[in-house]
C-alpha positions, -999 to +999 in steps of 0.1 A: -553-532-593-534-528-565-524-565-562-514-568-598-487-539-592-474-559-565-471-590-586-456-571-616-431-555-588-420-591-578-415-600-609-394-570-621-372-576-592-367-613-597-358-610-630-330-580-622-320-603-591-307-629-617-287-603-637-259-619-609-263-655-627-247-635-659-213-632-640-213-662-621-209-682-658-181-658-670-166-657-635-169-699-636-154-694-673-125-672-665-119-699-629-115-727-652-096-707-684-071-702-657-064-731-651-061-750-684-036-717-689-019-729-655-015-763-663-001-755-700+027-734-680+038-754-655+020-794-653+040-802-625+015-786-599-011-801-617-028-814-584-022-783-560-035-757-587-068-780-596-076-778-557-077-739-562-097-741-592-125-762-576-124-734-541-125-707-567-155-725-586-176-730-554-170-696-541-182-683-573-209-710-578-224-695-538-229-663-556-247-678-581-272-693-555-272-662-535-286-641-566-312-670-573-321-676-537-325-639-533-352-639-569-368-665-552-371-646-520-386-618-538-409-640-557-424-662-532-418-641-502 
């Protein structure tokens, strides 16, 4: 009995854990509707304002592997 709690705890927790996944895609939507909105302004810093997009897509893709590294931790820890 007691173990089965435990496992339907994990398993609760991993699955609220990857509630973060949820705003990793509509933070990585909102990086890159940026910069097509960017580019349509002013092209000229085409090259300067696509090396921001791609820090602001790996900072938000690390919180994306945070939240799953953290369900994993709960799950198989």
């Amino acid at each position: 009995m007691n173990q089965t709690m435990l496992q339907s705890a994990k398993q609760i927790g991993a699955g609220l854990a990857t509630i973060g996944l949820a705003g990793v895609g509509v933070g990585i939507g909102v990086v890159f509707g940026a910069l097509v909105n960017s580019f349509a302004r002013n092209p000229s810093l085409r090259q300067q304002l696509f090396g921001f997009t791609i820090l602001g897509f790996a900072l938000t893709e690390a919180i994306g592997l945070f939240a799953l590294m953290m369900a994993f931790l709960i799950l198989f820890g």
